[in-house]
C-alpha positions in Angstrom: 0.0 0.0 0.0 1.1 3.5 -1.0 1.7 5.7 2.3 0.2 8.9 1.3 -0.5 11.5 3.8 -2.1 14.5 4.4 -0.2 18.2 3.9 -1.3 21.7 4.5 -1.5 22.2 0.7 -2.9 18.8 -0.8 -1.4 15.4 0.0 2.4 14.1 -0.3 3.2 11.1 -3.0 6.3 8.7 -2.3 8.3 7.9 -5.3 10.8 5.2 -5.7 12.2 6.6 -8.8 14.0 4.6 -11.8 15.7 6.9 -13.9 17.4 5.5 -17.2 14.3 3.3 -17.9 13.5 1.9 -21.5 10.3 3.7 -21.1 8.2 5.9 -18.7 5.8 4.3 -17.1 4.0 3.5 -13.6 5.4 -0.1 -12.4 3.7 -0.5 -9.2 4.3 0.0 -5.5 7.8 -0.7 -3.5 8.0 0.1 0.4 5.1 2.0 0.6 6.1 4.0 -2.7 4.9 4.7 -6.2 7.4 3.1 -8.7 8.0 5.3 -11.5 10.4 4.3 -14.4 11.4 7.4 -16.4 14.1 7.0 -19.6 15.2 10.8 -18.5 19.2 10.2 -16.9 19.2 11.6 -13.4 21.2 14.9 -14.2 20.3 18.3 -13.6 16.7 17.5 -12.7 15.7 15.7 -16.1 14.3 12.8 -14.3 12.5 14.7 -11.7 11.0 16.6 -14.5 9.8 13.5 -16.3 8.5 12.0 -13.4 6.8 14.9 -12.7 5.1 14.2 -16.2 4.2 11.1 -15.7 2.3 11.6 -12.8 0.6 14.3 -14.3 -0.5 12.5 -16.9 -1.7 8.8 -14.9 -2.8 11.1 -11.9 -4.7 13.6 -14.6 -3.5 16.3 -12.8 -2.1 20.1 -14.4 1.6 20.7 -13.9 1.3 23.3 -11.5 -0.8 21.0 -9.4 2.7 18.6 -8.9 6.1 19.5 -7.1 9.0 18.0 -5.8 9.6 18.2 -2.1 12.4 16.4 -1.3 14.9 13.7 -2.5 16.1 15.8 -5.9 19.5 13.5 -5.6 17.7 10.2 -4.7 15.9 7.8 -5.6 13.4 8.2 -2.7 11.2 11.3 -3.5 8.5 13.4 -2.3 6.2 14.9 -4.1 3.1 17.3 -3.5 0.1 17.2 -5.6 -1.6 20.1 -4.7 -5.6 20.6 -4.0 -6.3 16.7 -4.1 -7.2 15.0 -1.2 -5.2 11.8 0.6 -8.7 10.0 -0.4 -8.9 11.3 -3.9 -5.1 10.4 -4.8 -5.5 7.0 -3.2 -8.7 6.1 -5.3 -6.8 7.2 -8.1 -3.9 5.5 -7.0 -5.7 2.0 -6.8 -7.1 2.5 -10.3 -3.4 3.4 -11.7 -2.1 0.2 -10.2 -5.0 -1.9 -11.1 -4.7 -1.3 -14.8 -0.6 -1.3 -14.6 -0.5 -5.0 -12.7 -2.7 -6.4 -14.6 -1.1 -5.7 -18.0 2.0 -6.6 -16.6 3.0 -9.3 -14.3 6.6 -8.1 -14.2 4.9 -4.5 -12.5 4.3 -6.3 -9.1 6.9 -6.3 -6.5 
């Protein structure tokens, strides 16, 4: 289980990020974190910025609604997504990672 939780603004995502992927895509949940593969090499925030896509576009949320709190030089990140709720993003969550094991068996961890 993803361990989202509540913040002032919106609701704070764990990452496990995997930078230098063959693709961008959501592979499921490790330690209570969002997997995200990204092919963007983890220099100068490229890969931050592509994961930063890529949840916008599986969470269907705007750009501005998604930021980076901590971990810029790891592979354990924060981020914030703005204006949702912890209930909201986990709903959406459960969807996401629904649809991502069940097309691949290799997703699950």
């Amino acid at each position: 289980m993803i361990a989202v939780s509540e913040h002032s603004q919106g609701c704070v995502l764990p990452i496990r990020a995997q930078p230098g992927a063959k693709k961008n895509a959501i592979l499921g949940e490790h330690a209570g974190a969002l997997r995200v593969a990204v092919t963007a090499a983890p220099e100068r925030g490229k890969a931050n910025e592509a994961i930063r896509d890529v949840l916008c576009d599986s969470l269907g949320c705007k750009a501005s609604q998604v930021a980076i709190l901590s971990g810029e030089a790891s592979r354990e990140k924060r981020f914030l997504i703005s204006g949702m709720k912890v209930e909201d993003l986990a709903n959406r969550l459960s969807a996401l990672l629904a649809g991502s094991t069940s097309a691949d068996p290799k997703a699950r961890s």
